[in-house]
N, C-alpha and C positions, 0 to 999 in steps of 0.2 A: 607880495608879488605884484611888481607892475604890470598894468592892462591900459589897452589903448583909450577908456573911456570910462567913467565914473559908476560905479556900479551900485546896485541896492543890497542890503540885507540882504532880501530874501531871493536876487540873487545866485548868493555864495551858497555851495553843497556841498560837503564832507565828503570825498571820497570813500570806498570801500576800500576796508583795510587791508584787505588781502593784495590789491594793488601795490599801494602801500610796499606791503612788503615784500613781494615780488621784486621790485623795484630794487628796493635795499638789496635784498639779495645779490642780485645782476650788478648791484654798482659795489657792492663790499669788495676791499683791496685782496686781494691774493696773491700768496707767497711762491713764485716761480724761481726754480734753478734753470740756467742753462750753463753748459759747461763749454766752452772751446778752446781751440785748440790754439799753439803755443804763433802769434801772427809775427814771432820772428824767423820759425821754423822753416827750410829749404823748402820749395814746393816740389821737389822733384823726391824720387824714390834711388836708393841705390842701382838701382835695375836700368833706371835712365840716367845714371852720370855715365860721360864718355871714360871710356878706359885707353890708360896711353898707349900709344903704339910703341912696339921695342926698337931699340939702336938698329937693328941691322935691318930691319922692313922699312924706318924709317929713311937710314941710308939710301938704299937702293931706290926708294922712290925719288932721290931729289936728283 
């Protein structure tokens, strides 16, 4: 591991393992699903497409 400045033996000290493993733990890969949904899929719902107006209301409105 590099350090900014030249170090002694005695120095250097073995961490406690339990860090250690901690550590491990917290950094081990983990297997996540997510699922979504279809991103070419309409955003709107049947509820909010417009519905056509009929011949004869159309008529008369123009």
């Amino acid at each position: 591991m590099p350090v900014p400045t030249v170090i002694q033996e005695e120095q250097v000290r073995v961490a406690e393992p339990k860090i250690i493993e901690r550590l491990d733990t917290f950094s081990a890969p983990r297997l996540v699903e997510s699922f979504d949904g279809d991103p070419c899929a309409p955003a709107y719902t049947t509820r909010d497409m417009p519905v056509p107006m009929p011949a004869a209301i159309r008529e008369s409105a123009e």
